[in-house]
N, CA, C and O atoms as a Tripos MOL2 file, in Angstrom:
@<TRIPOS>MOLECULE
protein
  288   287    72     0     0
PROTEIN
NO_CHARGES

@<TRIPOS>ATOM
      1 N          17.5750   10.5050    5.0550 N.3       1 UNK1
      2 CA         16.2720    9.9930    5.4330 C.3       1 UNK1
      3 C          16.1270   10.1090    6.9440 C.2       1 UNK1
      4 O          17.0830    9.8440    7.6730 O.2       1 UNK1
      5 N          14.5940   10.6170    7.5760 N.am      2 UNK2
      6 CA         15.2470   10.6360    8.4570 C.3       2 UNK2
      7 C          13.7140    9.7040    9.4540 C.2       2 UNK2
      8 O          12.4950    9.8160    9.3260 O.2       2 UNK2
      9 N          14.5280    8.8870   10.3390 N.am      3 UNK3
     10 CA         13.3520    8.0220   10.7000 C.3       3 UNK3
     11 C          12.9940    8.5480   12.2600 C.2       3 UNK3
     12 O          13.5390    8.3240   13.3410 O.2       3 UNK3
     13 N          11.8440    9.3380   11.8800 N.am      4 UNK4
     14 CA         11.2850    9.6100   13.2020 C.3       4 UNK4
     15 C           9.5640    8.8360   13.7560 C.2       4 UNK4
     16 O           8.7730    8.2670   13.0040 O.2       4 UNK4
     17 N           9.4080    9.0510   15.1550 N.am      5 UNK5
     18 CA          8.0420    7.8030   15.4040 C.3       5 UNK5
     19 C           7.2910    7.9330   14.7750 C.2       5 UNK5
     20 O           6.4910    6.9990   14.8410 O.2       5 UNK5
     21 N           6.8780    9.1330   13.6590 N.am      6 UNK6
     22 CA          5.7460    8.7430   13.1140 C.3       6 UNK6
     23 C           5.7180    8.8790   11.8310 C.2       6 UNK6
     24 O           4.6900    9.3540   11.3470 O.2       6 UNK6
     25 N           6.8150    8.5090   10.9510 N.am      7 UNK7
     26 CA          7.3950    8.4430    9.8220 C.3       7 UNK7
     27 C           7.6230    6.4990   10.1290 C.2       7 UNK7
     28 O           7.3230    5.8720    9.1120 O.2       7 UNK7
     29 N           7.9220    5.9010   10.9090 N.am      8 UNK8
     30 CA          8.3280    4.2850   11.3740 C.3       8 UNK8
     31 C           6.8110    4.1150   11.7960 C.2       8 UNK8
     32 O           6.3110    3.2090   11.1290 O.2       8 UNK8
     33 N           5.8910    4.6980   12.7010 N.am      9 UNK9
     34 CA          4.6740    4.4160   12.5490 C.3       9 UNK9
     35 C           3.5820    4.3470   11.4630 C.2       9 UNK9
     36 O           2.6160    3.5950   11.5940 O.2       9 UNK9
     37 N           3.7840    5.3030   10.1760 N.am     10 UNK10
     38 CA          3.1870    5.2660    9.1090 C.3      10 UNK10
     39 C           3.9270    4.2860    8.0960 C.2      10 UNK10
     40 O           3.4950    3.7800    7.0600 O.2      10 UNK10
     41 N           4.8510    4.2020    8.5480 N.am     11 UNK11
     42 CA          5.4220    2.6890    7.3340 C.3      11 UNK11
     43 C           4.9510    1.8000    7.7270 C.2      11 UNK11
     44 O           4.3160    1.2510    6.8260 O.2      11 UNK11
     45 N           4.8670    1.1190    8.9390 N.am     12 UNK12
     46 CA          4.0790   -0.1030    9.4620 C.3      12 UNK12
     47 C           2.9090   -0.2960    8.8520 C.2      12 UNK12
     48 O           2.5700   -1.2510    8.1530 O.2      12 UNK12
     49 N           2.0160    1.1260    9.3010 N.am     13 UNK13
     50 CA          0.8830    0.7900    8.9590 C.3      13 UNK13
     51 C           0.1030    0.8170    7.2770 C.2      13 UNK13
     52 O          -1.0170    0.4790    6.8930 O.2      13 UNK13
     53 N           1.3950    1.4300    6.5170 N.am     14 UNK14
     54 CA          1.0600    1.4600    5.3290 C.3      14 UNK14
     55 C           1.7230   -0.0170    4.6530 C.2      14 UNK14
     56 O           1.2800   -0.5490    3.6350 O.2      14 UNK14
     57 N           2.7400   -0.4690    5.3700 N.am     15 UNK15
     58 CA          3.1920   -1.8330    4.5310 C.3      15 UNK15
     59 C           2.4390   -2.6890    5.4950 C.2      15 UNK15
     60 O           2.3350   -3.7880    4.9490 O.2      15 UNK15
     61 N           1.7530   -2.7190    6.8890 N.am     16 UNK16
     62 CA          0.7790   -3.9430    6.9740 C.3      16 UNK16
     63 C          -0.0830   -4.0410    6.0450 C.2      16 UNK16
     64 O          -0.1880   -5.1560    5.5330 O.2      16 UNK16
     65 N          -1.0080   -2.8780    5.5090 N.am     17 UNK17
     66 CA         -2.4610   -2.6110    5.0430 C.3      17 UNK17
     67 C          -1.7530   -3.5920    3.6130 C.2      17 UNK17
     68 O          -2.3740   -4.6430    3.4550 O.2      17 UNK17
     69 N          -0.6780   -3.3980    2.6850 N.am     18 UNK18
     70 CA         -0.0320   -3.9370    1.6200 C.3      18 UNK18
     71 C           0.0130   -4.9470    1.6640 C.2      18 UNK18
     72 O          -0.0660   -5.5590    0.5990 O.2      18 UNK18
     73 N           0.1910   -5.8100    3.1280 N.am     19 UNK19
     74 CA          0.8990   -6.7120    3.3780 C.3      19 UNK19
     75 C          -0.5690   -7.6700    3.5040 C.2      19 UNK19
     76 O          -0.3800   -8.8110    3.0820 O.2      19 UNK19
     77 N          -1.7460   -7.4600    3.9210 N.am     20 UNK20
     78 CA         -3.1210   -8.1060    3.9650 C.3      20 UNK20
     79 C          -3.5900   -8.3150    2.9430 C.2      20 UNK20
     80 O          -4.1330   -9.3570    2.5750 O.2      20 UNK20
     81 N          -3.3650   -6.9010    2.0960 N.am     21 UNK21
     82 CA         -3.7110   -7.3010    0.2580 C.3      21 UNK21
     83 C          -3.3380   -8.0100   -0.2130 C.2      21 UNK21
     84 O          -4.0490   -8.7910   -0.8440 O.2      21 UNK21
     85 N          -1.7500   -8.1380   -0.1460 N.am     22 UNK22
     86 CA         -1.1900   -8.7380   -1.1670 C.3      22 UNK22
     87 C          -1.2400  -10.6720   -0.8200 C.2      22 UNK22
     88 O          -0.6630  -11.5380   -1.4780 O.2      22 UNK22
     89 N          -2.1190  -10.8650    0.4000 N.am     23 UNK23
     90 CA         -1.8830  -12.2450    1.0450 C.3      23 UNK23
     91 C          -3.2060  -12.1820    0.5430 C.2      23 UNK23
     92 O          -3.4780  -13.0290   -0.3080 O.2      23 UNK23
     93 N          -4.1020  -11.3750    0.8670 N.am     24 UNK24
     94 CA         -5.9420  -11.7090    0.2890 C.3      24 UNK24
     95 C          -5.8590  -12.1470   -1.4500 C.2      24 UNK24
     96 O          -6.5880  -12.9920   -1.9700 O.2      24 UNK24
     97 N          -4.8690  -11.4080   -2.1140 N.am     25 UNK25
     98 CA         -4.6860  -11.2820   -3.7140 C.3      25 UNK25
     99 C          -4.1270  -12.8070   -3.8480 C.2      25 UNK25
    100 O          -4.7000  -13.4620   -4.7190 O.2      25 UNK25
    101 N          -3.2550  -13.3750   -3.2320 N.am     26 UNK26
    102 CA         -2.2090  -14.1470   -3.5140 C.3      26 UNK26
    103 C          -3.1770  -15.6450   -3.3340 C.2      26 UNK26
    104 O          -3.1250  -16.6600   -4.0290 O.2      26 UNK26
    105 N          -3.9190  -15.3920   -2.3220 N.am     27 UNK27
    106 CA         -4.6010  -16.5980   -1.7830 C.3      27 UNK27
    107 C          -6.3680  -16.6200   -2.7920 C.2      27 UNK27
    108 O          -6.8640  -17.7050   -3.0940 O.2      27 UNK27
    109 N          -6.8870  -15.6250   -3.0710 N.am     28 UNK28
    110 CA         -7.7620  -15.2380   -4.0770 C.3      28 UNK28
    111 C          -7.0600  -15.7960   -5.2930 C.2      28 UNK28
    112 O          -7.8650  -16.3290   -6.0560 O.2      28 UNK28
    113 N          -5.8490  -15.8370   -5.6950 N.am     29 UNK29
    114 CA         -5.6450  -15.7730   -7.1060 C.3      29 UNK29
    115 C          -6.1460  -14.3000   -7.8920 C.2      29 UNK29
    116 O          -6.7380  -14.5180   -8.9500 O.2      29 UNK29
    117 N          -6.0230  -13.1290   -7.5970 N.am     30 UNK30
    118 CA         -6.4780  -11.6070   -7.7980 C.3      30 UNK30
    119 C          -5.3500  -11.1330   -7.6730 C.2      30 UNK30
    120 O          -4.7510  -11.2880   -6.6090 O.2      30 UNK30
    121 N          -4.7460  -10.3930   -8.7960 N.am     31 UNK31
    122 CA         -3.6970   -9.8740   -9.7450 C.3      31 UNK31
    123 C          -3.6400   -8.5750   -9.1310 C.2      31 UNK31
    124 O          -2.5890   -7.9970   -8.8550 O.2      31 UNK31
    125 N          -5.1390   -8.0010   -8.8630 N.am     32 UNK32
    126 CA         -5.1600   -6.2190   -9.0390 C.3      32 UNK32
    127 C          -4.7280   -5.8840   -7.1290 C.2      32 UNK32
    128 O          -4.3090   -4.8610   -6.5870 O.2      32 UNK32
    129 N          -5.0450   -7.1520   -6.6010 N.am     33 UNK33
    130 CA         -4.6270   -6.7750   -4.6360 C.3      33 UNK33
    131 C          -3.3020   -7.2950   -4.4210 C.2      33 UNK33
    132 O          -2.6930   -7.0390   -3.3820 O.2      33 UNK33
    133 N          -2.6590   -8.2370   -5.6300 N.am     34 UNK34
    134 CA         -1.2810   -8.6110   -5.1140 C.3      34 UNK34
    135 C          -0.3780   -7.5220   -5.6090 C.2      34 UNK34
    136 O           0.5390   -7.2520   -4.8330 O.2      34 UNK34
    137 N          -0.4120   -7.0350   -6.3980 N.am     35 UNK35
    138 CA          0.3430   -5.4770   -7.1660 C.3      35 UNK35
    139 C           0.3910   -4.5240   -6.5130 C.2      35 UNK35
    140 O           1.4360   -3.9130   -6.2930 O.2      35 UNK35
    141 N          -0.8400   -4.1780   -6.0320 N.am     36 UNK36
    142 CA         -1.3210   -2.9980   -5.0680 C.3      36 UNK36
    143 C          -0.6450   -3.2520   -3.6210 C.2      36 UNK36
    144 O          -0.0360   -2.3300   -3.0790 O.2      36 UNK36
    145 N          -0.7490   -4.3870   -3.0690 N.am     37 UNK37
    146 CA         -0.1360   -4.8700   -1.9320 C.3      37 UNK37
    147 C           1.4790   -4.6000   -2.2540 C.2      37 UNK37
    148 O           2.1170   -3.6620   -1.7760 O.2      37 UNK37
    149 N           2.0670   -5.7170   -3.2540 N.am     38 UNK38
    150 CA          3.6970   -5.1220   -3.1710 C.3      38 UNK38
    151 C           3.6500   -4.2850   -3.6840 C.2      38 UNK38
    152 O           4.8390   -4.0240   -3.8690 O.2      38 UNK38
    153 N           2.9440   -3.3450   -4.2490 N.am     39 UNK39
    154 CA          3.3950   -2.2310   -3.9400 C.3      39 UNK39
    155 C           3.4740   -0.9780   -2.7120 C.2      39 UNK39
    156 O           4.2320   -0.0560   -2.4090 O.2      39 UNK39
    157 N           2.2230   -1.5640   -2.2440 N.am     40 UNK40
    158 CA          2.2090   -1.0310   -0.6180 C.3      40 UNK40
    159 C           2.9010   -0.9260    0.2480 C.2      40 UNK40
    160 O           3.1430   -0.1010    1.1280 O.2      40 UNK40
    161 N           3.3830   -2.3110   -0.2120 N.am     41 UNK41
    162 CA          4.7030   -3.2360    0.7420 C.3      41 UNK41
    163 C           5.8670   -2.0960    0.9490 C.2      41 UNK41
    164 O           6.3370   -1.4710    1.9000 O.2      41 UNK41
    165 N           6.1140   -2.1860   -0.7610 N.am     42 UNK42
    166 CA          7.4910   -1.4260   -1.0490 C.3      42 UNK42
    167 C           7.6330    0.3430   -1.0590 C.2      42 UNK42
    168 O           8.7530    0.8520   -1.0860 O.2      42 UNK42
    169 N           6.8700    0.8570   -1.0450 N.am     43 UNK43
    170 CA          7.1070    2.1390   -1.1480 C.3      43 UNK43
    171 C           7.5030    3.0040   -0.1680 C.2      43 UNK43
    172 O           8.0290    4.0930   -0.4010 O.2      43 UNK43
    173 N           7.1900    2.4090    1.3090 N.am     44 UNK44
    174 CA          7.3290    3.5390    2.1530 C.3      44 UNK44
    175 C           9.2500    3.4550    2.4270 C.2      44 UNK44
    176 O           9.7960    4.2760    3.1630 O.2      44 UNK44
    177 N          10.0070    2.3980    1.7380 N.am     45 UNK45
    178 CA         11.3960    2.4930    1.9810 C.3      45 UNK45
    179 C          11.6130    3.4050    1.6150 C.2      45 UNK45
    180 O          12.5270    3.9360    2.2460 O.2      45 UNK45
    181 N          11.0680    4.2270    0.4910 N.am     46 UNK46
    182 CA         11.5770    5.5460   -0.6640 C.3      46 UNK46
    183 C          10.8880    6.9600   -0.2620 C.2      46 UNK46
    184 O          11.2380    8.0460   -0.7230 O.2      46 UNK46
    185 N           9.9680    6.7800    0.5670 N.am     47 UNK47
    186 CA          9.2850    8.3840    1.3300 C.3      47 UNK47
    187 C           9.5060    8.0540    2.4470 C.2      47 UNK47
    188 O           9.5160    7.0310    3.1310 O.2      47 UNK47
    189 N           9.7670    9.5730    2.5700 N.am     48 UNK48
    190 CA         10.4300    9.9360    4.3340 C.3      48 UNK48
    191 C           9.1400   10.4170    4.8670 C.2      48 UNK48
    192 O           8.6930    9.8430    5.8600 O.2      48 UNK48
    193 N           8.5250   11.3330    4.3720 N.am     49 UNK49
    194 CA          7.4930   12.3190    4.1750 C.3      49 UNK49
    195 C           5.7990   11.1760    5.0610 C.2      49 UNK49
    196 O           5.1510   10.3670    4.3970 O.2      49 UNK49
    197 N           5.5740   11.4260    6.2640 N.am     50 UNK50
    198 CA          4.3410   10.9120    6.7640 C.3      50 UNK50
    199 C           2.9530   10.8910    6.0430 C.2      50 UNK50
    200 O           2.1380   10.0010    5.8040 O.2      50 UNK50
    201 N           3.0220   12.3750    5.7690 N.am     51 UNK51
    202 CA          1.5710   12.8360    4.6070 C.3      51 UNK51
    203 C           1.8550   12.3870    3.5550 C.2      51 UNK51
    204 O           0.8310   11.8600    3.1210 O.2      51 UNK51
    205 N           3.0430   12.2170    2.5260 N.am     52 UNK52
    206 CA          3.4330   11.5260    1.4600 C.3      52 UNK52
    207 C           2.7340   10.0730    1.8330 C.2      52 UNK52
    208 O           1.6110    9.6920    1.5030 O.2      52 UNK52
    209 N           3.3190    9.6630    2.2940 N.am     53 UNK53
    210 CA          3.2190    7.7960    2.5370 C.3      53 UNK53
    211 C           1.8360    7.8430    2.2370 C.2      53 UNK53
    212 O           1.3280    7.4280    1.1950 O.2      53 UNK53
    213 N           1.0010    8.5830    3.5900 N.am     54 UNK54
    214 CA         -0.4810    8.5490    3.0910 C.3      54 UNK54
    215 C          -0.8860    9.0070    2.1030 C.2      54 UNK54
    216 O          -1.5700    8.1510    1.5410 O.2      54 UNK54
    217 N          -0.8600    9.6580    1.7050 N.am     55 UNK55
    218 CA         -1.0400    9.9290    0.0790 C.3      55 UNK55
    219 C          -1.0840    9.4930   -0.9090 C.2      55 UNK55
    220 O          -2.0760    9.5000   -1.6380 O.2      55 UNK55
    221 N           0.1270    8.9490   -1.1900 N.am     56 UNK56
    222 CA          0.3350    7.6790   -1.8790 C.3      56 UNK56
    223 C          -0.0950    6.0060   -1.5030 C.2      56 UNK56
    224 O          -0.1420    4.9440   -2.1240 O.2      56 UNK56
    225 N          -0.3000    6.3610   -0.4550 N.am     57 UNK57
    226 CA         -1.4690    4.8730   -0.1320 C.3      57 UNK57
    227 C          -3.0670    5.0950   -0.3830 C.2      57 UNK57
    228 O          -3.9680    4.2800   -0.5860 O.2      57 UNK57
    229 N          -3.0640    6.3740   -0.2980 N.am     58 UNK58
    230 CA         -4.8550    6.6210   -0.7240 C.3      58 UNK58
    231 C          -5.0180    6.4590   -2.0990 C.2      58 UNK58
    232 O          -5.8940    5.7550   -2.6010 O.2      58 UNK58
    233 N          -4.2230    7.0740   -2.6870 N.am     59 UNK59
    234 CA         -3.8300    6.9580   -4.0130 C.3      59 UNK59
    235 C          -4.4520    5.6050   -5.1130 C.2      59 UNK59
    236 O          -5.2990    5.4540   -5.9930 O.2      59 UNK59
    237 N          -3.2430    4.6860   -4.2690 N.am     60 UNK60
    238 CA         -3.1580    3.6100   -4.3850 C.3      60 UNK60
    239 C          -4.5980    2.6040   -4.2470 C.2      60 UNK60
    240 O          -5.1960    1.8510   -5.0160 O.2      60 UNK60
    241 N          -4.7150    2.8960   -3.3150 N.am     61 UNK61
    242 CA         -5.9160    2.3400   -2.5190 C.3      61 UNK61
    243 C          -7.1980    2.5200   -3.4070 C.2      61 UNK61
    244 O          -8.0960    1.7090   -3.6310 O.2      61 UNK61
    245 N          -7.0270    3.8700   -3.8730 N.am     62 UNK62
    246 CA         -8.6020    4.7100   -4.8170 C.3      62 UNK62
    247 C          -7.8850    4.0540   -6.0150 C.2      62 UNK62
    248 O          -8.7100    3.1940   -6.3240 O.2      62 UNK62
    249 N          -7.2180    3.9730   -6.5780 N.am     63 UNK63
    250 CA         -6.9560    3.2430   -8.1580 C.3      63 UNK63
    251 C          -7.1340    1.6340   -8.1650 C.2      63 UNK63
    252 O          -7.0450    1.0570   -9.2490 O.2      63 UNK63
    253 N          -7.4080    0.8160   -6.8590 N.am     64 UNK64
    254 CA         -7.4940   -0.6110   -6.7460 C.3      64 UNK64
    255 C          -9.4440   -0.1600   -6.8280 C.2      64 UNK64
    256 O         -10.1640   -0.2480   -7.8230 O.2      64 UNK64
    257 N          -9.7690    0.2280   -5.6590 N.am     65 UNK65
    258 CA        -11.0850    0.3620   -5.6710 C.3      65 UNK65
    259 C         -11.7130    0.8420   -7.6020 C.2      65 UNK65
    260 O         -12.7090    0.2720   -8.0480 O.2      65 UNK65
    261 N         -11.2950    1.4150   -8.0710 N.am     66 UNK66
    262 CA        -11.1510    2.0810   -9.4430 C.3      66 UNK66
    263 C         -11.7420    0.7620  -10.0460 C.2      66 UNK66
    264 O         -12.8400    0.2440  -10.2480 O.2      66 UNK66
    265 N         -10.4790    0.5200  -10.2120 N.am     67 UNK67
    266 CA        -10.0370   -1.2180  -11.1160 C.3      67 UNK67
    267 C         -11.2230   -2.2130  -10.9090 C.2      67 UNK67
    268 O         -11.9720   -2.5490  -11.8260 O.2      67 UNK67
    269 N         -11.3520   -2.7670   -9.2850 N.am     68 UNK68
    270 CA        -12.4690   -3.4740   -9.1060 C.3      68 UNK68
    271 C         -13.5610   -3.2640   -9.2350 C.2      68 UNK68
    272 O         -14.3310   -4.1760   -8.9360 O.2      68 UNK68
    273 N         -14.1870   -1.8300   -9.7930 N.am     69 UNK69
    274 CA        -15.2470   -1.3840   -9.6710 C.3      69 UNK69
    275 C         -15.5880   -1.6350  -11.3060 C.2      69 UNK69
    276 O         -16.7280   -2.0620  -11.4910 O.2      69 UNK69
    277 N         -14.7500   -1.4300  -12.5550 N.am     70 UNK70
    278 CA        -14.3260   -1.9020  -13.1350 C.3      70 UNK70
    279 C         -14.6000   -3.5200  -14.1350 C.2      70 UNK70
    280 O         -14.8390   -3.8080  -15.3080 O.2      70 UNK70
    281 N         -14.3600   -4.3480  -12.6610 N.am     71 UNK71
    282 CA        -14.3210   -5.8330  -13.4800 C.3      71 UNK71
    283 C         -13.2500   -6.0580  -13.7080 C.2      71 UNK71
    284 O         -12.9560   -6.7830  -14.6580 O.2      71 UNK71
    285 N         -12.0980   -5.3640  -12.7030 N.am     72 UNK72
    286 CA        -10.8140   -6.3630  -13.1590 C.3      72 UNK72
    287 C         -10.5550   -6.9540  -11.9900 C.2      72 UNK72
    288 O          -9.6490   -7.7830  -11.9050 O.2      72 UNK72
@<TRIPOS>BOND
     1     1     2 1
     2     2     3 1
     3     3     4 2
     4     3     5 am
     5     5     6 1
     6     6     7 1
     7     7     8 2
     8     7     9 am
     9     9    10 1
    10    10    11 1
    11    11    12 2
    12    11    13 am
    13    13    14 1
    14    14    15 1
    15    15    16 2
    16    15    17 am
    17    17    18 1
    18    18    19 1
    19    19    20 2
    20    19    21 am
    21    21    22 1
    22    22    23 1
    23    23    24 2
    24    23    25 am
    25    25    26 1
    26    26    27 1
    27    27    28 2
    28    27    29 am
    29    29    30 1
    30    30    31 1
    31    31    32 2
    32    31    33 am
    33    33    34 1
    34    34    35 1
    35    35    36 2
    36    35    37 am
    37    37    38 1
    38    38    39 1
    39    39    40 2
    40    39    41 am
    41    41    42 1
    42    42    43 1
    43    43    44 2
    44    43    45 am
    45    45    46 1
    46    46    47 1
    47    47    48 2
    48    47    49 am
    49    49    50 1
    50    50    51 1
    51    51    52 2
    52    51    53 am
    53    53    54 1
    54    54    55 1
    55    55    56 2
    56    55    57 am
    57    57    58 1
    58    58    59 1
    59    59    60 2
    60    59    61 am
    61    61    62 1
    62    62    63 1
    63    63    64 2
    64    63    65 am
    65    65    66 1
    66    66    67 1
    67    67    68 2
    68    67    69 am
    69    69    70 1
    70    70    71 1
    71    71    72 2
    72    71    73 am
    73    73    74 1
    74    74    75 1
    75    75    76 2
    76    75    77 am
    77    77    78 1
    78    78    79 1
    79    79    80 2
    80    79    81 am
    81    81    82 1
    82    82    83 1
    83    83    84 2
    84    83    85 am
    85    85    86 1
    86    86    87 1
    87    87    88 2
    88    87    89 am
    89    89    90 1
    90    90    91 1
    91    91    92 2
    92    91    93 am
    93    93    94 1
    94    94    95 1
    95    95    96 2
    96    95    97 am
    97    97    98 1
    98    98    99 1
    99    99   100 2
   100    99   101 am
   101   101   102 1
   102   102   103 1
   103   103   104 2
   104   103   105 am
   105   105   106 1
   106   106   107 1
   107   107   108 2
   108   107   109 am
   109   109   110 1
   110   110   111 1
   111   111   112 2
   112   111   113 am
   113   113   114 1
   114   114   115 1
   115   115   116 2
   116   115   117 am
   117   117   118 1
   118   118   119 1
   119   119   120 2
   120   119   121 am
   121   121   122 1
   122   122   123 1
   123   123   124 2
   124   123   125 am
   125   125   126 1
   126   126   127 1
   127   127   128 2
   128   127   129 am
   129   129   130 1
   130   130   131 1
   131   131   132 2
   132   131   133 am
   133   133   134 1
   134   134   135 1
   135   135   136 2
   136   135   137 am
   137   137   138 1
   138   138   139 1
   139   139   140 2
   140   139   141 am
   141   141   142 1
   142   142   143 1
   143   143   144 2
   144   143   145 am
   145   145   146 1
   146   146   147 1
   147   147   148 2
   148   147   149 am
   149   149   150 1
   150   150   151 1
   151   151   152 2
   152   151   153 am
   153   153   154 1
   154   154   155 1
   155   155   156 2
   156   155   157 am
   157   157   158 1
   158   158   159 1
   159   159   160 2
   160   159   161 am
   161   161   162 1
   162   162   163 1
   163   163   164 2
   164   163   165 am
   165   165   166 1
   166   166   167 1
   167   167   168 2
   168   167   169 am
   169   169   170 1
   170   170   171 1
   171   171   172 2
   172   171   173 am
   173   173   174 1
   174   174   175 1
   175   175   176 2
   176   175   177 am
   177   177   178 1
   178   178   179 1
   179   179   180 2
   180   179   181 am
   181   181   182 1
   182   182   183 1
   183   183   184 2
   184   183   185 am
   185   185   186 1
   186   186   187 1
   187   187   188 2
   188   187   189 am
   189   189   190 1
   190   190   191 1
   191   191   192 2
   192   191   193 am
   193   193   194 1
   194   194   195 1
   195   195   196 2
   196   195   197 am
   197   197   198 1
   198   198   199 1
   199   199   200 2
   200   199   201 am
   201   201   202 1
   202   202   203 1
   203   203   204 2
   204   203   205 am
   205   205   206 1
   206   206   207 1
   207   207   208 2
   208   207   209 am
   209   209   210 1
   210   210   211 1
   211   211   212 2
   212   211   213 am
   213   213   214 1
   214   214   215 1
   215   215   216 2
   216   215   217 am
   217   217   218 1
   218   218   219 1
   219   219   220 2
   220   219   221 am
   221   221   222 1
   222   222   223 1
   223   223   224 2
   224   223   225 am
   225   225   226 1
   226   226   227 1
   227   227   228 2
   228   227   229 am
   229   229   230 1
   230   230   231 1
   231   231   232 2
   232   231   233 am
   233   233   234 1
   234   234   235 1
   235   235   236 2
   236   235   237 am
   237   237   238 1
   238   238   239 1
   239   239   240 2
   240   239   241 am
   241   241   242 1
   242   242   243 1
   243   243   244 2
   244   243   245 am
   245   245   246 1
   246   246   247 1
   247   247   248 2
   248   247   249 am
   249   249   250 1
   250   250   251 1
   251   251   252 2
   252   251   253 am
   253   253   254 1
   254   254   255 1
   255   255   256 2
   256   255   257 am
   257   257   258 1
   258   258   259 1
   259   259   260 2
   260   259   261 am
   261   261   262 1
   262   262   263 1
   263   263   264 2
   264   263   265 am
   265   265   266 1
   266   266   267 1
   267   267   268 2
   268   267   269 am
   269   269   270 1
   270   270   271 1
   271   271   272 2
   272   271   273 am
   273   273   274 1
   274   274   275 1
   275   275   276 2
   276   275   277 am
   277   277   278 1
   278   278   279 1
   279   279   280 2
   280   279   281 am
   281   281   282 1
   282   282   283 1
   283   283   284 2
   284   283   285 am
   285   285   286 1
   286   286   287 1
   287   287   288 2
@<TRIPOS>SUBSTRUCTURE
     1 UNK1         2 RESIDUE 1 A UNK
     2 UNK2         6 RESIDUE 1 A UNK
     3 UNK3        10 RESIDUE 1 A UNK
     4 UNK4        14 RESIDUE 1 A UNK
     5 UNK5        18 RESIDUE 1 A UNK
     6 UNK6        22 RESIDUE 1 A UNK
     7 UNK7        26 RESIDUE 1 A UNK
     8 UNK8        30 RESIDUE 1 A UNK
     9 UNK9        34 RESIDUE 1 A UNK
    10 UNK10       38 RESIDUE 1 A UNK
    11 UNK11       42 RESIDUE 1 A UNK
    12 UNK12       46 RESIDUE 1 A UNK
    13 UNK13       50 RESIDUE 1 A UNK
    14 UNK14       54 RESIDUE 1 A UNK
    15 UNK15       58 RESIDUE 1 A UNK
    16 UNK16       62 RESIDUE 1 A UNK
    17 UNK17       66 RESIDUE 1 A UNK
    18 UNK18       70 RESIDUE 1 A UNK
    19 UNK19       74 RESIDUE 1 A UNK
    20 UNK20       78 RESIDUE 1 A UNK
    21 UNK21       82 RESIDUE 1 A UNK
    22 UNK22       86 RESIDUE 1 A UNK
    23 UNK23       90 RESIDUE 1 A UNK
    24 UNK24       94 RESIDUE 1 A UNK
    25 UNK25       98 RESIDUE 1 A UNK
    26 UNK26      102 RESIDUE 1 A UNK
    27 UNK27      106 RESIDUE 1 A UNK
    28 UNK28      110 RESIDUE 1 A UNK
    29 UNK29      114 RESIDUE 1 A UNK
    30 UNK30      118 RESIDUE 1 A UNK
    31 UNK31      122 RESIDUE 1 A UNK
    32 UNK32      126 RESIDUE 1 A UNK
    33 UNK33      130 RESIDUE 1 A UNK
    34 UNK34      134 RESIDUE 1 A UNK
    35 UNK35      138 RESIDUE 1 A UNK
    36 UNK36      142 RESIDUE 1 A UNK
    37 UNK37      146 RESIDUE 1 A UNK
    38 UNK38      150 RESIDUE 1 A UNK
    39 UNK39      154 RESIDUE 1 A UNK
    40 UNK40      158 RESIDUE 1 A UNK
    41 UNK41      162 RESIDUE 1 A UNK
    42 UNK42      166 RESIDUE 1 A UNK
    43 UNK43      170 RESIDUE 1 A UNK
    44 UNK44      174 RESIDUE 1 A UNK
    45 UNK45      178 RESIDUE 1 A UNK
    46 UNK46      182 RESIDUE 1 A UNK
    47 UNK47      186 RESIDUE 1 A UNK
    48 UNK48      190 RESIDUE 1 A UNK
    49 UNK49      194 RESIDUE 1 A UNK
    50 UNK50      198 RESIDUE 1 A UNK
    51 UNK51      202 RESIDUE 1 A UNK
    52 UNK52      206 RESIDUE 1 A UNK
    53 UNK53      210 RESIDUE 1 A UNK
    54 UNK54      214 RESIDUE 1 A UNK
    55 UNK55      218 RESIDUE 1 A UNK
    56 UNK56      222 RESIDUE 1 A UNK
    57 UNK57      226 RESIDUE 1 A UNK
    58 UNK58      230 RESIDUE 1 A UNK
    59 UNK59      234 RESIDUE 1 A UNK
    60 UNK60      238 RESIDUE 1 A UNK
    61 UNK61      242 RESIDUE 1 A UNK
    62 UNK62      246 RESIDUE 1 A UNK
    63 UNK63      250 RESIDUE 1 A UNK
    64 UNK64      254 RESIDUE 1 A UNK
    65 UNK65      258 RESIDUE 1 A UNK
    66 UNK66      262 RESIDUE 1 A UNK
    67 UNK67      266 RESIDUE 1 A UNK
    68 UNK68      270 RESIDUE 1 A UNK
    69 UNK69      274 RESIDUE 1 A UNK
    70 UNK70      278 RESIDUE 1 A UNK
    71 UNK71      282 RESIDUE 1 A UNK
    72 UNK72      286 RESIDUE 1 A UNK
């Protein structure tokens, strides 16, 4: 793995953005932003990959928007 500034800069900012959800979800009582959040949280330990991380946070991000759009 290899941790360079903007591989440690895109984890921050992808486990803060997780880290707001999953406190908005937790304090809401909302299931679909606390999931999405730890999972936000947790993923960037397992991609090295900068464009990955984002990717998988847009991802993420477009399947919550999905859900709430939804009614869940």
């Amino acid at each position: 793995m290899s941790i360079d500034g903007g591989s440690l800069f895109a984890s921050f900012l992808v486990s803060g953005l997780g880290f707001v959800l999953f406190e908005y979800g937790r304090r809401m009582k909302r299931p679909p932003q606390v999931g999405i959040g730890l999972v936000l949280m947790i993923f960037p330990y397992f991609v090295s990959s900068v464009w990955g991380m984002f990717g998988i946070a847009l991802a993420l991000v477009v399947v919550l928007w999905v859900a709430l759009m939804r009614g869940m």
